[in-house]
LOGU-767758 format. One record per residue: x, y, z of N, C-alpha, C in turn. Coordinates in steps of 0.2 Angstrom, whole numbers, plus 5000, padded with zeros to 4 digits. Layout:
XYZXYZXYZ/...
This chain:
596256065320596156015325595955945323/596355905324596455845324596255785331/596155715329596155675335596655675339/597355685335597755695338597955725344/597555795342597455845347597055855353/596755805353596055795358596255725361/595855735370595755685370595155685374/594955745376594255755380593755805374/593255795374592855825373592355825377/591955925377591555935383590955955377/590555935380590055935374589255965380/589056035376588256045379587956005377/587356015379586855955377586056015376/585856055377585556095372585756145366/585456125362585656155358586456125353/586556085355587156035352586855985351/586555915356586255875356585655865355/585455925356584455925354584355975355/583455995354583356035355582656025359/582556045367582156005370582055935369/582555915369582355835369582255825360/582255845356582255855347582855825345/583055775345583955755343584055805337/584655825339584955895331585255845327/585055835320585355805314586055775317/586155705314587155705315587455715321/586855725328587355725334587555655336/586955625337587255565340587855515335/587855515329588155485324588955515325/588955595329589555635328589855615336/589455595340589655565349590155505345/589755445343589955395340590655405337/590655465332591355455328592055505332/591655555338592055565341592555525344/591955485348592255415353592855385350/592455325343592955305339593555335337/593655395339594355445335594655435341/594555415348594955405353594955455359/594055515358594055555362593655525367/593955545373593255535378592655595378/591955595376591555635377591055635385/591355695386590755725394590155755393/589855775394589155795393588955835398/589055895398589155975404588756015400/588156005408587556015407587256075411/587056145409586756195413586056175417/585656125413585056085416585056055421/585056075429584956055435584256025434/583856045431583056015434583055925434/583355895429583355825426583855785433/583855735435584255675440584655645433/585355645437585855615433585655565426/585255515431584955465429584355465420/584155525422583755565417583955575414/584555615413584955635408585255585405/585655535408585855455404585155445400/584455445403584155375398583955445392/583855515395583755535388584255555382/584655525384585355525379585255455376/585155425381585055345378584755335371/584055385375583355355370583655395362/583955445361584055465356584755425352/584955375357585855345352586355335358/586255375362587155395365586955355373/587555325373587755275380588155345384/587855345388588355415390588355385398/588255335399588355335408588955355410/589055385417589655385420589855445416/589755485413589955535407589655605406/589055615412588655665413588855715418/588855765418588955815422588455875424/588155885427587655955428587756005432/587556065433587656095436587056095444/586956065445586656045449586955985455/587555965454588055925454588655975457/588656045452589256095453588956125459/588156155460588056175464587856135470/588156065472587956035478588556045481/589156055477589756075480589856165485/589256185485589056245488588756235492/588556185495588356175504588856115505/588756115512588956085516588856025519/588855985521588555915522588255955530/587555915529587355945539587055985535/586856035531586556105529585956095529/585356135531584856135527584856205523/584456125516584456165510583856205508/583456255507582856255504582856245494/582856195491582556175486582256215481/582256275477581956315472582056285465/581856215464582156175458581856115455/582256075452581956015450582355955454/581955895454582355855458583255815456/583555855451584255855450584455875456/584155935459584555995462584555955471/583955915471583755875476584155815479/584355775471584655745471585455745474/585955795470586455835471586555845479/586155885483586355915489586155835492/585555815491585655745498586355705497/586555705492587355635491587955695493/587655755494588255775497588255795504/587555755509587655755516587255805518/586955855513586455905516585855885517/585355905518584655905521584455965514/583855905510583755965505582855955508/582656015508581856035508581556055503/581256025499580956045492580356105494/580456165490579856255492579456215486/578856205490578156195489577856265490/578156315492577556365491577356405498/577456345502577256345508577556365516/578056345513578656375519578856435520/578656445526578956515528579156535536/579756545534580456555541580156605546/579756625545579756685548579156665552/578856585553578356565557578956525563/578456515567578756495573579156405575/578756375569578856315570579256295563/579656355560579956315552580656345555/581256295555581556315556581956365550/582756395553583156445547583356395542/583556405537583956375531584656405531/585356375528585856385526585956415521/585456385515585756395509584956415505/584756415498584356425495584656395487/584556345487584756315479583956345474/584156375469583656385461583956385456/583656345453583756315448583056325442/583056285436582556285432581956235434/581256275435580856215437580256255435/579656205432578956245429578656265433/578656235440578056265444578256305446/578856355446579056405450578256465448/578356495454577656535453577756575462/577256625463577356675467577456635474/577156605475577156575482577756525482/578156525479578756485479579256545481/579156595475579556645477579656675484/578956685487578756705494579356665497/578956635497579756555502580256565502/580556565494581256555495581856635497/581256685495581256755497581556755508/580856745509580856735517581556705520/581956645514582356615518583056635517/583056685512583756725512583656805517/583056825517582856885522583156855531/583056775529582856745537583856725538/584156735532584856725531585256685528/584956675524585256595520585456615514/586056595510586156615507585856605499/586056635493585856605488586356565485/586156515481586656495476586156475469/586256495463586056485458586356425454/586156385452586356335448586756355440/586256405437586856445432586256515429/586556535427586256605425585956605419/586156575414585656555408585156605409/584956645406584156675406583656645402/584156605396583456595392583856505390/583456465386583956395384583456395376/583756375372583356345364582656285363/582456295361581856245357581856255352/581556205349581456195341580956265339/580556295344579956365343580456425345/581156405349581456495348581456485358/581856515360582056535365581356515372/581756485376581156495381581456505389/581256545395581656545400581956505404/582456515407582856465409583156505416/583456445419583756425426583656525430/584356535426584456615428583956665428/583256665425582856705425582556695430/582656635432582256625441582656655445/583356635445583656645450583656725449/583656765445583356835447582956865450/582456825448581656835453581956835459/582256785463582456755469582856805472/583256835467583856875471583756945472/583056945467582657015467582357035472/581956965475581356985481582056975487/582256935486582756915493583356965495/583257015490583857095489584657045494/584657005489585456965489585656955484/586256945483586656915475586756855476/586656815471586756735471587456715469/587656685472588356605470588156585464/588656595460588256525453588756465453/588456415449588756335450589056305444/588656345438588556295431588956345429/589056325422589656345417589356445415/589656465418590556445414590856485423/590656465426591056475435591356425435/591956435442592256395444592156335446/591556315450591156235453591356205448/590856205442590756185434591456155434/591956185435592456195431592856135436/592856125442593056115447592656035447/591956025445591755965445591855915436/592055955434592455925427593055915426/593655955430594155925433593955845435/593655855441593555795447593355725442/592855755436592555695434593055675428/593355715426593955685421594455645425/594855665430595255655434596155655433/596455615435597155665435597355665427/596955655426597155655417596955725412/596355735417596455805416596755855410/597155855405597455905402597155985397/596956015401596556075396596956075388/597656075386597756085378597456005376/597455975378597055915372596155925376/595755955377595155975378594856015373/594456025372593856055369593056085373/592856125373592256125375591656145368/591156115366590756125363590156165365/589956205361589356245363589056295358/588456305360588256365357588056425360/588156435365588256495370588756525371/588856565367589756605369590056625377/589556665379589556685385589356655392/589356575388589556515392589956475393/589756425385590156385383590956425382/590956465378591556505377592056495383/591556555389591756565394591956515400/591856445398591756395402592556375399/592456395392593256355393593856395393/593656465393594456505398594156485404/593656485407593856445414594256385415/594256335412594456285409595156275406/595556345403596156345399596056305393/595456295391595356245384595356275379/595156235372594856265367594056275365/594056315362593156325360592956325356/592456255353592056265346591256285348/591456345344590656345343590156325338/589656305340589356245334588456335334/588256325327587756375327587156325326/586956275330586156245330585956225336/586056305340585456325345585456395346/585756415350585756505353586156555347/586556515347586756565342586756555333/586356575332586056555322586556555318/586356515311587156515307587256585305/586956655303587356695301587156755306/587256735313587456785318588156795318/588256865317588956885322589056885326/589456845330589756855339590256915336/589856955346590357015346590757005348/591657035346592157015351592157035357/591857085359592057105364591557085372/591557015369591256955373591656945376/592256935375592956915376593156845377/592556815371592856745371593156735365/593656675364594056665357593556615355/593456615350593256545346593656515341/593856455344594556415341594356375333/593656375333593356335329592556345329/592156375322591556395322591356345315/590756295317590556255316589656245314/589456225308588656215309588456195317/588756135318588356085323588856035324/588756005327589355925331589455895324/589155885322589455845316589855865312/589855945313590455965308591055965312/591055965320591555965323591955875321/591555825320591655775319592055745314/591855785307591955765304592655825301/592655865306593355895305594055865310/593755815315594055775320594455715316/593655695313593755625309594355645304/594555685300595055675296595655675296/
């Protein structure tokens, strides 16, 4: 794999780019020499909790100019309501963000809302996503408002994302709780489903070509899987979820077209 060969690169951002906000050795240095090879780098991102905006300056503060180059799945998942909709809100203000620019009425669950009283009206939809205050009286809420008819949609399924301390829960263990008490399946929005795949289309544009793309990751069952969603290739990089001397099982049924320490080695196998 050459520059040649490329002209998009899809790049995670945990666990490739950092790790909670930890820049991994050699990323931002491997954006830079990507660029310079003549790739364009996107930044597809299962982290709804963060506003667009968030994500540019926390990319910023470690090196990387990435406006206009940001993708989330909270973005993927606003593409799941409707304009006019109310939303109820199990999230961070990404997810807040996402559904009001696309014309819905988002409600942030405080805890306190409950369909089932006289004066709150029904909801459409139920967005959850990864947020720290989730906690029982949220779940009460967002529970009520799928019983009361609204449907689920999850941002992305992720059960767990990386830290520098090891694994900690992420987006989809909530949206479990929520799909648990509100006895519904949820819609998902982030990678590796279709929306994801359908809002990076949009944001590349007619230029679009899956054989000169890449998708970078270290979740197979994601990133892998985002890019046969996608018709791309797949580098796996092992500095996050997946260790350097894990065996991926095949029977994940993703190819890995290139298995990698980290972005730097993808870089510097670009660069030559």
């Amino acid at each position: 794999m050459t520059a040649a060969d490329l002209s998009t690169v899809l790049c995670d951002l945990d666990g490739v780019i950092w790790l909670a906000h930890e820049p991994i050795a050699g990323s931002s240095e491997a954006v830079t020499t990507l660029r310079t090879s003549g790739c364009r780098v996107l930044f597809v991102t299962n982290n709804s909790s963060a506003r667009i905006d968030q994500h540019v300056a926390a990319l910023a503060a470690v090196g990387i100019d990435a406006e206009g180059d940001v993708i989330s799945s909270s973005t993927a998942a606003s593409h799941l309501v409707q304009p006019g909709e109310r939303v109820l809100v199990t999230g961070g203000p990404g997810i807040v963000e996402a559904v009001e620019q696309r014309g819905a009425t988002a409600i942030v669950n405080d805890g306190t809302i409950d369909v089932r009283t006289d004066d709150t009206e029904p909801f459409d939809a139920v967005v959850v996503g990864l947020h720290r205050d989730f906690d029982y009286a949220r779940l009460r809420s967002a529970a009520a408002a799928l019983h009361g008819g609204a449907r689920l949609i999850g941002t992305n399924s992720d059960a767990t994302f990386p830290t520098p301390l090891g694994l900690d829960p992420g987006g989809g263990a909530i949206v479990a709780a929520v799909a648990a008490a509100g006895e519904t399946t949820p819609i998902f929005a982030g990678k590796p489903h279709g929306p994801m795949a359908a809002a990076i289309a949009a944001a590349i544009g007619s230029g679009f070509d899956p054989a000169t793309t890449v998708m970078v990751g270290d979740r197979p069952e994601t990133d892998g899987l985002m890019a046969i969603e996608l018709d791309c290739r797949f580098a796996l990089v092992r500095s996050g979820v997946t260790q350097p001397d894990e065996v991926v099982d095949p029977e994940r049924g993703v190819r890995i077209d290139i298995d990698l320490d980290d972005l730097a080695g993808l870089a510097a196998v670009i660069a030559v």
